[in-house]
Backbone as a chain_set.jsonl record, in Angstrom:
{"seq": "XXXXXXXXXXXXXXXXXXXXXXXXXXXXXXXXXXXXXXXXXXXXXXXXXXXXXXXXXXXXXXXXXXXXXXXXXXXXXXXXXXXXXXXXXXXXXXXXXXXXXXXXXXXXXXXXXXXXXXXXXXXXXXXXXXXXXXXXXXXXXXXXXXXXXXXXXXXXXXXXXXXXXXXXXXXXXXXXXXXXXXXXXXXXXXXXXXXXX", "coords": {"N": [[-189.853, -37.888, -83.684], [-190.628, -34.397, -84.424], [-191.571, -32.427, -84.003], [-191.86, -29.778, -85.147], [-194.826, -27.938, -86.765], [-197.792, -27.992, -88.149], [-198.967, -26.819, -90.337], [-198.661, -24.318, -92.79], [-197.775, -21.857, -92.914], [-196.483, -18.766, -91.441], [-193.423, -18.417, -89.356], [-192.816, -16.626, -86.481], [-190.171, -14.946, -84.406], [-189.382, -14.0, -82.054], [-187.081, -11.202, -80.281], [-185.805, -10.32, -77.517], [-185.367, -7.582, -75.298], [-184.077, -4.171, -74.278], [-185.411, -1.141, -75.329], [-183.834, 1.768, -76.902], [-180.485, 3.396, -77.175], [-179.197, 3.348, -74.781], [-179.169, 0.88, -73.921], [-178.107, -1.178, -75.699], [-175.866, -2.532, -75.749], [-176.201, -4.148, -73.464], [-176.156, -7.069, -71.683], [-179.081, -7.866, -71.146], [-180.312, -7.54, -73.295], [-180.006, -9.487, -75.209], [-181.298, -11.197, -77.064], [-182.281, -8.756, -78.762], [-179.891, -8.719, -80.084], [-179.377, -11.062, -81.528], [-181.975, -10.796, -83.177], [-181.242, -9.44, -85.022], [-179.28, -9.847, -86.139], [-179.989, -12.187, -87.606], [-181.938, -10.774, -89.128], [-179.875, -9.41, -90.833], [-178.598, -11.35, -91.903], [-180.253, -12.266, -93.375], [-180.934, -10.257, -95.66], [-182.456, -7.762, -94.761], [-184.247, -5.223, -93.073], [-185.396, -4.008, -89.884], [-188.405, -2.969, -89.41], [-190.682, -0.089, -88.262], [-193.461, -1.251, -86.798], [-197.391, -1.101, -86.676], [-197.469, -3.003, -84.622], [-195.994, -1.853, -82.58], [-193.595, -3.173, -82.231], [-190.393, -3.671, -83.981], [-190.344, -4.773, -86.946], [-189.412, -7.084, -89.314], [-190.106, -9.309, -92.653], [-189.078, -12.104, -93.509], [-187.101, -14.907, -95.404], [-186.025, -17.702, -93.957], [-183.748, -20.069, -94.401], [-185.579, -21.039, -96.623], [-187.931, -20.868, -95.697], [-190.631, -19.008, -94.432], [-190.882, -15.839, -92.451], [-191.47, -13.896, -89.521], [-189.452, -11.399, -87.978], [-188.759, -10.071, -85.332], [-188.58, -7.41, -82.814], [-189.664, -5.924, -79.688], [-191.046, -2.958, -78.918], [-191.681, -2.018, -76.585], [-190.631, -1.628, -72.872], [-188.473, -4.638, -71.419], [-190.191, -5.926, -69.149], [-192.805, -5.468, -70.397], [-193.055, -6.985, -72.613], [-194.962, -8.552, -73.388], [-197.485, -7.45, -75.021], [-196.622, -6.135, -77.311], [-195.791, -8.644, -78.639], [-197.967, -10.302, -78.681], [-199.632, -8.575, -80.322], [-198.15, -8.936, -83.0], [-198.394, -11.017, -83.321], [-200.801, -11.715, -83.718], [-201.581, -9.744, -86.005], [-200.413, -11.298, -88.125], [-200.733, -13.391, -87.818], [-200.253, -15.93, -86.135], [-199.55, -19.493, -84.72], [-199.262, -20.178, -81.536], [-197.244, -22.22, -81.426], [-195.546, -22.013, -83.347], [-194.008, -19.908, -82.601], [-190.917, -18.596, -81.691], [-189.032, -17.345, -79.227], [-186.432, -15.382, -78.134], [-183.822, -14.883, -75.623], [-181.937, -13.732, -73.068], [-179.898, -15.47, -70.737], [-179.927, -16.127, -66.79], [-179.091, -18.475, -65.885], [-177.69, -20.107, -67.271], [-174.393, -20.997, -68.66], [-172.318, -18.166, -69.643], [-171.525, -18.086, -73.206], [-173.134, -20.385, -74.084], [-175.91, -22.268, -75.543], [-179.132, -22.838, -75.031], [-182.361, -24.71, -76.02], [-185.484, -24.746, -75.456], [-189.22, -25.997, -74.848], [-192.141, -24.493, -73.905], [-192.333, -23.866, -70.174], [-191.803, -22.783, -66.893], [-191.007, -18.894, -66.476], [-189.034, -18.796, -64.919], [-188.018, -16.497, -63.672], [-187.692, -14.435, -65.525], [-188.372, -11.257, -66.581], [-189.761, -10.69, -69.216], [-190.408, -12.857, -70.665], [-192.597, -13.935, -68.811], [-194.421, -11.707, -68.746], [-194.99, -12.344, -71.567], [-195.807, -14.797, -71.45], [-198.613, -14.156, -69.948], [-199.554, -12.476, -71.515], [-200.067, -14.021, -73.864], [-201.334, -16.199, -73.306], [-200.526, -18.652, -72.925], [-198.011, -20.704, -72.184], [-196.761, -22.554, -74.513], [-194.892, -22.161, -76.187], [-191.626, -21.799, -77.913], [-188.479, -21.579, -76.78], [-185.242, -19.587, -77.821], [-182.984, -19.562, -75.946], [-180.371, -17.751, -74.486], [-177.023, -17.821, -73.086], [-176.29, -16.062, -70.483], [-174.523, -16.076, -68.088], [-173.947, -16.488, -64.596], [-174.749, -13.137, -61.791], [-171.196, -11.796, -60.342], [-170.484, -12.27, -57.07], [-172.217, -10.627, -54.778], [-173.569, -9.437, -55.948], [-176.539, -8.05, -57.265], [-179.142, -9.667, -59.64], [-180.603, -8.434, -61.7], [-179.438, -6.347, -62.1], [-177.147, -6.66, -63.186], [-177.959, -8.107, -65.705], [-178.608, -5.399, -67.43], [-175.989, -4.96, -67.278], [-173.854, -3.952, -69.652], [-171.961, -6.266, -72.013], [-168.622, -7.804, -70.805], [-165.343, -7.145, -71.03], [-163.774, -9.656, -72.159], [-166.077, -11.048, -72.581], [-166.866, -9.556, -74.753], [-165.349, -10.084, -77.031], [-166.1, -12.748, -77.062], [-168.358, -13.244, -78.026], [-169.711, -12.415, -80.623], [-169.375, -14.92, -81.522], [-171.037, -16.307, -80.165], [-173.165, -15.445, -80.341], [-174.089, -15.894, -83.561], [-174.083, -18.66, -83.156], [-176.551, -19.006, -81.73], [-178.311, -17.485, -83.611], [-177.868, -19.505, -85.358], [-179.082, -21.621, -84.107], [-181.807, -20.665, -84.338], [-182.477, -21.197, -86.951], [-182.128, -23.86, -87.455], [-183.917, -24.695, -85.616], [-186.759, -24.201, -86.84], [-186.276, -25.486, -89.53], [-185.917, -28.327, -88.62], [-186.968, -29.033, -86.077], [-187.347, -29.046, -82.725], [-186.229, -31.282, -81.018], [-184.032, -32.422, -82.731], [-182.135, -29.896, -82.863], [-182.528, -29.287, -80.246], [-180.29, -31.721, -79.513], [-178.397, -31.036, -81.353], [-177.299, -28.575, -79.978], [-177.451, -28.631, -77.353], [-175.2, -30.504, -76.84], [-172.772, -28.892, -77.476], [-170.466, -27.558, -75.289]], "CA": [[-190.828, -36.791, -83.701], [-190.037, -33.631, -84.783], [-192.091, -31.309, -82.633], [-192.491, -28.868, -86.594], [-196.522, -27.814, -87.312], [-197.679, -29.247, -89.429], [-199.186, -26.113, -91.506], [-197.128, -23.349, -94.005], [-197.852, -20.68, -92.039], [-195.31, -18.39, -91.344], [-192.964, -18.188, -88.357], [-192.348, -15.728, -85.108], [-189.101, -15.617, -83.922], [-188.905, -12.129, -81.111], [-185.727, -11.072, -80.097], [-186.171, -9.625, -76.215], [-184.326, -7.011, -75.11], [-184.733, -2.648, -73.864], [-184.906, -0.251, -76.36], [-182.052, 2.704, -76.449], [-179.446, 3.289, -77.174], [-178.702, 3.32, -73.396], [-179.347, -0.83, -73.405], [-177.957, -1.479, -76.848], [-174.732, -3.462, -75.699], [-176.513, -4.886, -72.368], [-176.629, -8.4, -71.5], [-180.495, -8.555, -70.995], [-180.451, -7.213, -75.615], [-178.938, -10.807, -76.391], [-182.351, -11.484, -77.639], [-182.268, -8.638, -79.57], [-179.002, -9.189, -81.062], [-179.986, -12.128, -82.334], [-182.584, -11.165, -84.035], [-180.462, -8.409, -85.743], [-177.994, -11.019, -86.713], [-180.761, -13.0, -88.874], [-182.422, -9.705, -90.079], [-178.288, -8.908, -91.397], [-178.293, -13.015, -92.744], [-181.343, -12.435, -94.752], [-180.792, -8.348, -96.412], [-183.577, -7.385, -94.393], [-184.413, -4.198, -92.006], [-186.759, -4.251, -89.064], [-189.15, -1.536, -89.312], [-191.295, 0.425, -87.072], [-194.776, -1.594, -87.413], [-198.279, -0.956, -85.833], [-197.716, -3.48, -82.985], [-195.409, -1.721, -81.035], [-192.531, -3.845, -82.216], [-190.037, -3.21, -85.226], [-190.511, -6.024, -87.259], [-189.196, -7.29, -91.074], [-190.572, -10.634, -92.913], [-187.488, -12.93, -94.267], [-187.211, -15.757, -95.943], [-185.032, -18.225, -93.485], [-184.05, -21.84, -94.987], [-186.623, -21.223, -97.337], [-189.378, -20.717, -94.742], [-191.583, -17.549, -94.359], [-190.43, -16.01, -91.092], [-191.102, -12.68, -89.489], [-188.53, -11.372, -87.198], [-189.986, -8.554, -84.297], [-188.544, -6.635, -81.571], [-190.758, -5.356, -79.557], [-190.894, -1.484, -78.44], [-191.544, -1.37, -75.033], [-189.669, -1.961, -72.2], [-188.879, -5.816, -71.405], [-191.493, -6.209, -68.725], [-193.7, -4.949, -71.159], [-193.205, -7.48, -73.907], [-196.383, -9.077, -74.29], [-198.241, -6.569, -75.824], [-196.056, -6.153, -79.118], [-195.617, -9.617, -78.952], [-199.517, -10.122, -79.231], [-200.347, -7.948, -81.239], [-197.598, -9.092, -84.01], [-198.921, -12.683, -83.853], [-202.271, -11.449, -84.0], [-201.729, -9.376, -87.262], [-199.472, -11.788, -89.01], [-201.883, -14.748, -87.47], [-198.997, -16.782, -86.185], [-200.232, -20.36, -83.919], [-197.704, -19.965, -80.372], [-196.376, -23.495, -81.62], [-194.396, -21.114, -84.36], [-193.646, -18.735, -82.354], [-189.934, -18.281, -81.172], [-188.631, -16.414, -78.25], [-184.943, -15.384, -78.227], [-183.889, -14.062, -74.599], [-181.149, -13.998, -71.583], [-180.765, -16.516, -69.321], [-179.027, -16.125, -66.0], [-178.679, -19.466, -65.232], [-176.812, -20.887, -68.272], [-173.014, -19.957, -68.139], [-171.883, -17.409, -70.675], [-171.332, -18.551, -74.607], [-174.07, -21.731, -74.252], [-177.027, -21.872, -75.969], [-180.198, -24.171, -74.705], [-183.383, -24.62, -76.1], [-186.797, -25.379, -74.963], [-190.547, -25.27, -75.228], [-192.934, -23.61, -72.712], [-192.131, -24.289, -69.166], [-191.499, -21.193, -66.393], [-189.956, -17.706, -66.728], [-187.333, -18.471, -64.412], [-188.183, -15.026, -63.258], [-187.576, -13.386, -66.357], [-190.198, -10.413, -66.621], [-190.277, -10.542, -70.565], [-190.868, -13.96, -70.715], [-193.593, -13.247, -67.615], [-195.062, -11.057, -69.691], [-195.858, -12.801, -73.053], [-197.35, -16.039, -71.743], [-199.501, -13.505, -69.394], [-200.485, -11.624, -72.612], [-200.537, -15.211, -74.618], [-202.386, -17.034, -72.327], [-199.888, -20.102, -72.878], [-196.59, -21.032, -72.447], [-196.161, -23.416, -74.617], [-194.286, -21.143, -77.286], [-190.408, -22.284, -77.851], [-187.513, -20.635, -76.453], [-184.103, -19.796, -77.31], [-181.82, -19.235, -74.297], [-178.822, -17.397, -74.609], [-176.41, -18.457, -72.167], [-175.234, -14.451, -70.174], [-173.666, -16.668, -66.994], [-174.442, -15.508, -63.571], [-173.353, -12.335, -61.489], [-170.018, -12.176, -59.863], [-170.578, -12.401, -55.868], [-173.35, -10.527, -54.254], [-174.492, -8.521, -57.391], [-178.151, -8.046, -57.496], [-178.991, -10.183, -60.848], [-181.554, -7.509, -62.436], [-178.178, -4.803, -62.172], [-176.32, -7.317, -63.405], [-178.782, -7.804, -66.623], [-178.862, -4.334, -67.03], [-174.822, -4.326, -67.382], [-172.919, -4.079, -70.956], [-171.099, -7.474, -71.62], [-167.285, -7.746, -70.172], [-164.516, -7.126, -72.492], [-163.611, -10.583, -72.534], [-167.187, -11.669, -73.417], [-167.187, -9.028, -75.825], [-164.512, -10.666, -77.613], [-166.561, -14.288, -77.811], [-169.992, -12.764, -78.254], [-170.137, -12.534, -81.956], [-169.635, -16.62, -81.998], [-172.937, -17.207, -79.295], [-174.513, -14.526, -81.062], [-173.751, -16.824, -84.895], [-174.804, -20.132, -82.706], [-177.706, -18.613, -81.47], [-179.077, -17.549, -84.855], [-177.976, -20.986, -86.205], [-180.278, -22.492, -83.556], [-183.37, -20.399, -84.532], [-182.709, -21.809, -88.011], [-182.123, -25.032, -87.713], [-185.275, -25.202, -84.998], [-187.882, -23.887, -88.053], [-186.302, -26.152, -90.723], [-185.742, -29.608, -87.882], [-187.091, -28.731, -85.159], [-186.819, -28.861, -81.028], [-185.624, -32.768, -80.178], [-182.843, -32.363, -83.067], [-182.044, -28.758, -82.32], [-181.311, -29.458, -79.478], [-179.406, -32.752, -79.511], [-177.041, -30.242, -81.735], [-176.988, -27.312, -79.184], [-177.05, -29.668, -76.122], [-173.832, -31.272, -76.638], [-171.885, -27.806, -77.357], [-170.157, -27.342, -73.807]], "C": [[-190.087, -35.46, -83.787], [-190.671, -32.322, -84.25], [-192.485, -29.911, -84.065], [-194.006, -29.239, -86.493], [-196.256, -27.829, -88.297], [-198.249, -27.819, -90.879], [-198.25, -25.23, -92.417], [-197.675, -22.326, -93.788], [-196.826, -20.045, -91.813], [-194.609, -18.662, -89.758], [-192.751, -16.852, -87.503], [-191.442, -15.812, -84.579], [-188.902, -14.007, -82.841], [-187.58, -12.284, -80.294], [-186.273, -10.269, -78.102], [-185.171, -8.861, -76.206], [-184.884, -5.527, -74.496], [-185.01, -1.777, -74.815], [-184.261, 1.251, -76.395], [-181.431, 2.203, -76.644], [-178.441, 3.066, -75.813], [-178.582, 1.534, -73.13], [-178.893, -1.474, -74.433], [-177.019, -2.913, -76.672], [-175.121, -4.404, -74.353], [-176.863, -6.236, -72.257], [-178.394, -9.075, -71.624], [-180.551, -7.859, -73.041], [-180.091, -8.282, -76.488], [-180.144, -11.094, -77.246], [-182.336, -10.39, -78.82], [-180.956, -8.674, -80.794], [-178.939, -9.968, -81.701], [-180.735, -12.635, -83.806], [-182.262, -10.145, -85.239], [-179.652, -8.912, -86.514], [-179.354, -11.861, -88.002], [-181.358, -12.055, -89.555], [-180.876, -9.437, -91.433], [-178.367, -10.231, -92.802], [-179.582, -12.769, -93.858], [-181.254, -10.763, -95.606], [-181.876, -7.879, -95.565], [-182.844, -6.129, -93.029], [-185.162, -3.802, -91.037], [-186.706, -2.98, -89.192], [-190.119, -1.161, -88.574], [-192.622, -0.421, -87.898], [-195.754, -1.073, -85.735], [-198.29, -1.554, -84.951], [-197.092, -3.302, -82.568], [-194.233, -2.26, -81.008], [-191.574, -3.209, -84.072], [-190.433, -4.892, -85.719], [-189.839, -5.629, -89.169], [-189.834, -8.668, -91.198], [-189.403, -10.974, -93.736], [-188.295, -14.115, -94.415], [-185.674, -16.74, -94.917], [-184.715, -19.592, -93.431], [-185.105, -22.005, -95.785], [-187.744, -21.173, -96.876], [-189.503, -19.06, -94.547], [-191.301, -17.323, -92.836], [-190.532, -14.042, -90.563], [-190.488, -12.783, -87.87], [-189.457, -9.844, -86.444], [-188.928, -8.67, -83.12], [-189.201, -5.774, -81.035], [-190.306, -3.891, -79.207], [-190.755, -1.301, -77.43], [-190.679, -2.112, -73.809], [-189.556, -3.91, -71.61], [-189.954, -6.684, -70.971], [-192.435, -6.102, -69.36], [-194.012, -6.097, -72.416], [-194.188, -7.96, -74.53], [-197.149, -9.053, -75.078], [-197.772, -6.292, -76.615], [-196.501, -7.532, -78.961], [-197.211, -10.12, -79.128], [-200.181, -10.044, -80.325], [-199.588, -8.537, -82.663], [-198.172, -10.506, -84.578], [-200.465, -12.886, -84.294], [-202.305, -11.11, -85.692], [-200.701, -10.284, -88.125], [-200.018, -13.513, -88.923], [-201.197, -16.473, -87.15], [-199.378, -18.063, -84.666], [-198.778, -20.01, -82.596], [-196.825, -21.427, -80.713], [-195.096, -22.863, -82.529], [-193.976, -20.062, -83.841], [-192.326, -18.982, -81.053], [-189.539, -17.12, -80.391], [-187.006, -16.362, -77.725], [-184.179, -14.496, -76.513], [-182.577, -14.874, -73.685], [-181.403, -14.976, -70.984], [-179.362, -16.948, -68.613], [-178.091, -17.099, -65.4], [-178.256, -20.822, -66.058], [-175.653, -20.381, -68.596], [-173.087, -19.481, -69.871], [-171.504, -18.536, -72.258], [-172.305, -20.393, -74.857], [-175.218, -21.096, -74.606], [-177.834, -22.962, -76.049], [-181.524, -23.604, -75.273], [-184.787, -25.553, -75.612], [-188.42, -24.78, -75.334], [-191.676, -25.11, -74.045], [-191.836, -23.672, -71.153], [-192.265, -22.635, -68.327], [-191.077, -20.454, -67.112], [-188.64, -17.951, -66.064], [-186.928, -17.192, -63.894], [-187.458, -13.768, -64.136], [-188.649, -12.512, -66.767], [-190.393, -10.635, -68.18], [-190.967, -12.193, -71.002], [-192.488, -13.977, -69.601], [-194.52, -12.61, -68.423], [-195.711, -11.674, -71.106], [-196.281, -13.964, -72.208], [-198.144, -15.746, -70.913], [-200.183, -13.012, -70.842], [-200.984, -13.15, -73.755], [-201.387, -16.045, -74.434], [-201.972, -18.496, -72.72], [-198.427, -19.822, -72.729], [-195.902, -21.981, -72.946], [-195.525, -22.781, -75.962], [-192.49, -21.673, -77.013], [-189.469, -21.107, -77.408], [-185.971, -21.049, -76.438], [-183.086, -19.069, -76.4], [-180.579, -18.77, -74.076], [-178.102, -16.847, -73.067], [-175.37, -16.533, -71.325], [-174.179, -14.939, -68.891], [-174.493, -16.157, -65.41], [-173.356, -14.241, -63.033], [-172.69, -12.738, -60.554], [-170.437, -11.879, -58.064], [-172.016, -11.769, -55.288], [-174.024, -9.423, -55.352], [-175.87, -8.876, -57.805], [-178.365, -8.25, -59.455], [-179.293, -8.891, -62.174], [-180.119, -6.35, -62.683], [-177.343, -5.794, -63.087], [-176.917, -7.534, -65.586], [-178.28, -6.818, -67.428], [-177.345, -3.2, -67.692], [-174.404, -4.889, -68.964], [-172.181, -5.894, -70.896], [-169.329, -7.172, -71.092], [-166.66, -7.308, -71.128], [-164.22, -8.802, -72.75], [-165.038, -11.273, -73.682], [-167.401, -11.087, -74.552], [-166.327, -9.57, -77.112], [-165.416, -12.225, -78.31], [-167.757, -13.829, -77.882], [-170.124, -12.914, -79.805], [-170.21, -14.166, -82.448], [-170.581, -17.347, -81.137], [-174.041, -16.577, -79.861], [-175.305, -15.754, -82.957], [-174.553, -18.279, -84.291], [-176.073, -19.798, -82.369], [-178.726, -18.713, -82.638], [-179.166, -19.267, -85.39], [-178.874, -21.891, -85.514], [-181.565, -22.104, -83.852], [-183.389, -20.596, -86.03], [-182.968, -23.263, -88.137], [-183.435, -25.42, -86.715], [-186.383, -24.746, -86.05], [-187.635, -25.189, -88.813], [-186.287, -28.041, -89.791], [-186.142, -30.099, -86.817], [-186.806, -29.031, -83.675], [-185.979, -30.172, -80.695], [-184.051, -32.388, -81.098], [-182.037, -30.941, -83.017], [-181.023, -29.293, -81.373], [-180.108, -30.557, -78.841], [-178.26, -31.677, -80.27], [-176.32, -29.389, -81.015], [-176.599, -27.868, -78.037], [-175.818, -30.035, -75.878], [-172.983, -30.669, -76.757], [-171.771, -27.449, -75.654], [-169.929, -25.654, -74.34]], "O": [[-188.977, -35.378, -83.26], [-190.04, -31.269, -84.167], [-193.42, -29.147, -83.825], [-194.448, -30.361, -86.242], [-195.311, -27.76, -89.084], [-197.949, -27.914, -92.069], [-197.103, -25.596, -92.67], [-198.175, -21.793, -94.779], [-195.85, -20.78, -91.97], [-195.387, -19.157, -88.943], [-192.445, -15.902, -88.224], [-191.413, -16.871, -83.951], [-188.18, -13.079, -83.206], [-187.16, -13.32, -79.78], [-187.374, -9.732, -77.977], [-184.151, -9.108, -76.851], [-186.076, -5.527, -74.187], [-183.972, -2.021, -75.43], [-184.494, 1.776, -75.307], [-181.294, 0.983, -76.554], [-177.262, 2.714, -75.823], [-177.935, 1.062, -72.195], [-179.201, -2.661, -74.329], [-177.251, -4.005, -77.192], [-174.399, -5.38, -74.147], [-177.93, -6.583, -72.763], [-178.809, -10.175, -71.99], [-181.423, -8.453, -73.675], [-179.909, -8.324, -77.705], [-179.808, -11.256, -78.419], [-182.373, -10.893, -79.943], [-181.076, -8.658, -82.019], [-178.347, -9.738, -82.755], [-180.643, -13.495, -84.682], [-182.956, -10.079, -86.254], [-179.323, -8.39, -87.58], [-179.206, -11.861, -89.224], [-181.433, -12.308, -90.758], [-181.013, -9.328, -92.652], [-178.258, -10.138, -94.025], [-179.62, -13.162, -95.024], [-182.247, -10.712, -96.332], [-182.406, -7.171, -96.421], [-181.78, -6.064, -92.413], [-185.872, -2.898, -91.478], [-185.806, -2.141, -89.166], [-190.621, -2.144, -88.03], [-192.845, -0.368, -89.108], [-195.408, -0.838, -84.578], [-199.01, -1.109, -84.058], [-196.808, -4.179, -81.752], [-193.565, -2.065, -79.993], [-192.081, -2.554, -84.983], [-190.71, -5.865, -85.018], [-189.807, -4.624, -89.88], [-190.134, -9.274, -90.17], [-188.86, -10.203, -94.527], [-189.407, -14.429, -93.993], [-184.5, -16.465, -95.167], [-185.245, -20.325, -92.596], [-185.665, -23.1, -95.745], [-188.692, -21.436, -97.617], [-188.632, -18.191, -94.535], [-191.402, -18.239, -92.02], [-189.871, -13.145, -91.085], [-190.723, -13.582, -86.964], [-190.304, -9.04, -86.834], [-188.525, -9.714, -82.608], [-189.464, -4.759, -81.68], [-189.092, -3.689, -79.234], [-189.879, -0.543, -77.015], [-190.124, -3.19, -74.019], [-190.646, -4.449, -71.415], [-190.527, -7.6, -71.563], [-193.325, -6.808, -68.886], [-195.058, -6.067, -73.065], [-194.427, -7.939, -75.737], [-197.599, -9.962, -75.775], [-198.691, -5.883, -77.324], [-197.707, -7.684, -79.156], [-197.375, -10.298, -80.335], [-200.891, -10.773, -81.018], [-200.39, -8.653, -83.589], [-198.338, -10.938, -85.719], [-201.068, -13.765, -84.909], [-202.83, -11.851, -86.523], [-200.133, -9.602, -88.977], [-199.787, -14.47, -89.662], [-201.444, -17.588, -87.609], [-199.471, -17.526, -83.563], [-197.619, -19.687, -82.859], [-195.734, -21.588, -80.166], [-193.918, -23.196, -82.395], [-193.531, -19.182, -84.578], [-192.534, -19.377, -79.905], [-189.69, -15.985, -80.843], [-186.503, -17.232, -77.014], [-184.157, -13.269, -76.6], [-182.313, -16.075, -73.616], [-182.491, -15.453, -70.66], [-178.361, -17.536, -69.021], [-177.026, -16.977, -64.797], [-178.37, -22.013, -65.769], [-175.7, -19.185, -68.884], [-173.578, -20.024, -70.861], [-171.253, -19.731, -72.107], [-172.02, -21.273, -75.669], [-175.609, -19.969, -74.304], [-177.607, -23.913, -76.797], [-181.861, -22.427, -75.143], [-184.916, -26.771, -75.492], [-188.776, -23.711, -75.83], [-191.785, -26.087, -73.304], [-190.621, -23.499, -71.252], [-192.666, -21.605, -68.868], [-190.708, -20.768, -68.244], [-187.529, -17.543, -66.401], [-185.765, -16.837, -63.703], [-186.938, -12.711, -63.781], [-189.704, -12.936, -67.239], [-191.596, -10.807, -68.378], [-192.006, -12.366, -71.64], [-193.515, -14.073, -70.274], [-195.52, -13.257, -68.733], [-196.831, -11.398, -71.536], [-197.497, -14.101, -72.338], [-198.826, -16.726, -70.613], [-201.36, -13.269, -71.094], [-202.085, -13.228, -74.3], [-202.116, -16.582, -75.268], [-202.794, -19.404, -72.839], [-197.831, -18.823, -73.13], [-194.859, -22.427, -72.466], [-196.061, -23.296, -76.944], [-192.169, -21.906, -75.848], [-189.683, -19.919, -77.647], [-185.398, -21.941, -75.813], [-182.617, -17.935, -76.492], [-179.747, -19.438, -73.463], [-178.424, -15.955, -72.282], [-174.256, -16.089, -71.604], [-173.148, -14.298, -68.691], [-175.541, -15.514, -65.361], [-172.168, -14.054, -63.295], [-173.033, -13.689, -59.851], [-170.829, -10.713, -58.046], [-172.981, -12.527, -55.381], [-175.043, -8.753, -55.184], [-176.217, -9.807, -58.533], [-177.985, -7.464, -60.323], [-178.596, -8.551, -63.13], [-180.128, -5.597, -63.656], [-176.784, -5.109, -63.944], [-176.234, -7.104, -66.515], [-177.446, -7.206, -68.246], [-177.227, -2.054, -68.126], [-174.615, -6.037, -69.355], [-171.985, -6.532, -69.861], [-169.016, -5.982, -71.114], [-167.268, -7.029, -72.161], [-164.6, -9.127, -73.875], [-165.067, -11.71, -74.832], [-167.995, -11.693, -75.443], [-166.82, -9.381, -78.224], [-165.42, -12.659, -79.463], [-168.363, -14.843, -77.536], [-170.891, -13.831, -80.099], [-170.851, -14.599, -83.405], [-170.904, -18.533, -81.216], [-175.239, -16.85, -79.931], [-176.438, -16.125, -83.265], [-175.457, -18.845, -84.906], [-176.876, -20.561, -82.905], [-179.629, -19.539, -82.771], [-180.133, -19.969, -85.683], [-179.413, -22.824, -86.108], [-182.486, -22.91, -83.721], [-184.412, -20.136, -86.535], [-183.869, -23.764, -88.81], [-184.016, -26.464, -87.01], [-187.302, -25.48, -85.687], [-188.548, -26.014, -88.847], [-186.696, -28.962, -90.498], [-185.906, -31.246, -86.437], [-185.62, -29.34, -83.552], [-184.962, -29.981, -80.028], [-183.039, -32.115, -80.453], [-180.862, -31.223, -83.253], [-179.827, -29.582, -81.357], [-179.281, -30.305, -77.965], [-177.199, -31.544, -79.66], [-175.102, -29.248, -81.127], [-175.454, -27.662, -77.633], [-175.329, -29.911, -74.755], [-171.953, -31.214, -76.36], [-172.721, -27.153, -74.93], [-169.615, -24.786, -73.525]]}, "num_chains": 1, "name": "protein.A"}
């Protein structure tokens, strides 16, 4: 089973993240780096649209796919994210969610479909504004913080220099997972991503 809908509809793939330049390089933006990295892979430019999110439409593996970051602040995400699926008329089975996650060590990348936030507010936020959570998510692996560091500060912080060094190859796996989940979808996904230590 391949967990792909079954119609030719397009795809949703949102990148999470703050917007500023003040949050640009911050651990909780992996989401949108992500989706900056497949806007780059296809010639494309996200642009300011009416829901609140930038958004471009690509072509990714030959599938119809629009890419969106939303505008407002992460807690906030729902409401782009809404509204984009609304005007672009996208089922939550196609709709990808690219975001942080504290509790997968640095340079791993897991995917899944609905379940908790895990007490991530952006995630919190869209399947409050979706009114489901069964929407797919990929998980990019930031590690946890270092001793008694309040997580949300931790979020919040730029990546290391070291990580900055291997970031451009979780950022590359990342994307390659929100491709290969459109064109193969979730069970073989992540049998590929799974077994990367």
């Amino acid at each position: 089973m391949t967990n792909i809908p079954t119609d030719d509809g397009p795809w949703l793939v949102v990148g999470l993240g703050n917007p500023g330049p003040d949050y640009a390089g911050n651990r909780h933006n992996a989401g949108f780096m992500v989706v900056d990295l497949l806007a780059e892979r296809a010639g494309a430019r996200l642009k300011s649209h009416r829901s609140r999110a930038d958004v471009a439409e690509v072509r990714l593996a030959g599938t119809r796919v629009v890419l969106a970051r939303p505008l407002s602040f992460m807690n906030l995400s729902g409401g782009p994210v809404t509204a984009v699926r609304s005007f672009f008329k996208i089922e939550p089975a196609r709709i990808i969610v690219v975001h942080d996650e504290l509790d997968i060590p640095f340079g791993t990348v897991r995917l899944k479909q609905g379940g908790g936030d895990n007490g991530h507010n952006g995630l919190r936020s869209i399947t409050s504004s979706l009114g489901t959570r069964d929407y797919l998510r990929v998980r990019v692996g930031v590690g946890r913080p270092p001793g008694r560091m309040d997580p949300a500060a931790f979020v919040l912080r730029d990546f290391g220099s070291t990580e900055r060094r291997e970031l451009p190859l979780l950022l590359e796996h990342a994307a390659d997972s929100v491709e290969m989940l459109i064109t193969h979808g979730l069970e073989s996904t992540q049998n590929r991503y799974h077994a990367l230590l």
